[in-house]
C-alpha positions as CSV (number, residue, x, y, z in Angstrom):
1,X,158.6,233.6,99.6
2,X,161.8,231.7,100.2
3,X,163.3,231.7,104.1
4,X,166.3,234.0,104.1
5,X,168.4,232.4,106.6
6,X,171.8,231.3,105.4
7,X,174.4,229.3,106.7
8,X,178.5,229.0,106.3
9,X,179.1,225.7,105.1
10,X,181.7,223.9,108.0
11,X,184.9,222.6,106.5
12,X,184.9,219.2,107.7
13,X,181.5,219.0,106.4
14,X,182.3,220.3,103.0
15,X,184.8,217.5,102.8
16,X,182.9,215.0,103.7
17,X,179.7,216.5,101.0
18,X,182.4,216.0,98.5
19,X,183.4,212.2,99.3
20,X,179.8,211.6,99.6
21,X,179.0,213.1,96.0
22,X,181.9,213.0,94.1
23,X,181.5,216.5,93.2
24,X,184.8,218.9,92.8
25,X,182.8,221.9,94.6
26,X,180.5,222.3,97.4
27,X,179.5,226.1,98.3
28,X,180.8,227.4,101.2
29,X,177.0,228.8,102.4
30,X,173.6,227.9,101.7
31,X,170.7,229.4,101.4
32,X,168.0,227.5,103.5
33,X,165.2,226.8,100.3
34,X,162.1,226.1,102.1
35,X,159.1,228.8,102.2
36,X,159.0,231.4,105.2
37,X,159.3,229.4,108.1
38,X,159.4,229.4,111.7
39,X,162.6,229.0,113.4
40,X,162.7,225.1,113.1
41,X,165.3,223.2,111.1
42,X,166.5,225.2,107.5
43,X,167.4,223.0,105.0
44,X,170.3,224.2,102.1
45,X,171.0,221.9,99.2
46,X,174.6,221.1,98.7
47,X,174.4,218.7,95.8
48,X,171.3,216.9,94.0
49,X,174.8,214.7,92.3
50,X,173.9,211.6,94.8
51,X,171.8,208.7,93.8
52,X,169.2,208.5,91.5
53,X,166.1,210.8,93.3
54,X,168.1,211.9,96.2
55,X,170.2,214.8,97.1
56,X,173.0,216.2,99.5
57,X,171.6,218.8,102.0
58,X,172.8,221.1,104.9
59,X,170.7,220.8,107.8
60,X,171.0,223.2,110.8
61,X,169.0,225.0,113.6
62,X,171.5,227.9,114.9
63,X,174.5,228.3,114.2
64,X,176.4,225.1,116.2
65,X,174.0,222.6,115.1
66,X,174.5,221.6,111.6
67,X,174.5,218.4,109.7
68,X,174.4,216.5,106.3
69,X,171.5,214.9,105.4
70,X,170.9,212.6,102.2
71,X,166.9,213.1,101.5
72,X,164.9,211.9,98.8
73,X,163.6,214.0,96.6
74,X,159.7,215.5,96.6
75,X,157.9,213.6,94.1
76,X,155.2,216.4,94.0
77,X,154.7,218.2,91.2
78,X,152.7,221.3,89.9
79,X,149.3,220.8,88.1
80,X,149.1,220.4,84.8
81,X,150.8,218.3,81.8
82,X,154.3,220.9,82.0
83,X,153.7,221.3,85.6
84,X,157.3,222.0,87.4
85,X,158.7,219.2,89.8
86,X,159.3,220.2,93.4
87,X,162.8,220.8,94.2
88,X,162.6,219.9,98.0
89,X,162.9,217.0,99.6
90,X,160.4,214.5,100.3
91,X,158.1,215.3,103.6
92,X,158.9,218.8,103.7
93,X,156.9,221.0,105.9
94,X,157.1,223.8,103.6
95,X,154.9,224.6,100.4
96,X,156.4,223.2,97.3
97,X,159.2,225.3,96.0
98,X,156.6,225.6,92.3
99,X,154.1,227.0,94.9
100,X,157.0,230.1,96.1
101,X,157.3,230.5,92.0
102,X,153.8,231.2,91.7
103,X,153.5,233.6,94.6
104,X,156.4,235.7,93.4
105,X,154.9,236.0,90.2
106,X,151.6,236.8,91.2
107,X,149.7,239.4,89.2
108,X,147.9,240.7,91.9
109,X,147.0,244.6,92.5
């Protein structure tokens, strides 16, 4: 199950997500996309429109501390020869984001 803490995007760092991507439109909040988590850093992807295998995300922990971070991307992927790629970064602490799918679609009881 995905966290559900959000985050407003600041302006000045929506401006700068745009220089750094060259993207026309950054969302104003994000969703943090790791797994259920404790209250460490959330993590909200801005853009994945950044250099080959890494993407733009929102990094905060409260609501005054926030930052951009460019991560690489996870190179993990779900077993299996059509196994989903993990759209987190690399070294998350998180389960893979393939790993929420499956336990959302569980056909359990």
């Amino acid at each position: 199950m995905r966290c559900v803490h959000w985050c407003r995007v600041p302006l000045d760092l929506a401006r700068e997500a745009r220089e750094k991507s060259a993207v026309p439109y950054v969302d104003r909040a994000v969703q943090c996309q790791l797994s259920v988590h404790d209250d460490s850093d959330h993590f909200g992807l801005l853009t994945d429109d950044c250099a080959y295998g890494t993407a733009l995300w929102l990094r905060w922990l409260g609501a005054d501390e926030t930052a951009l971070v460019l991560l690489p991307d996870c190179p993990v992927a779900a077993p299996g020869p059509d196994g989903d790629g993990c759209c987190l970064f690399a070294d998350h602490a998180a389960q893979h984001s393939w790993e929420d799918a499956l336990e959302e679609v569980s056909c359990t009881g």
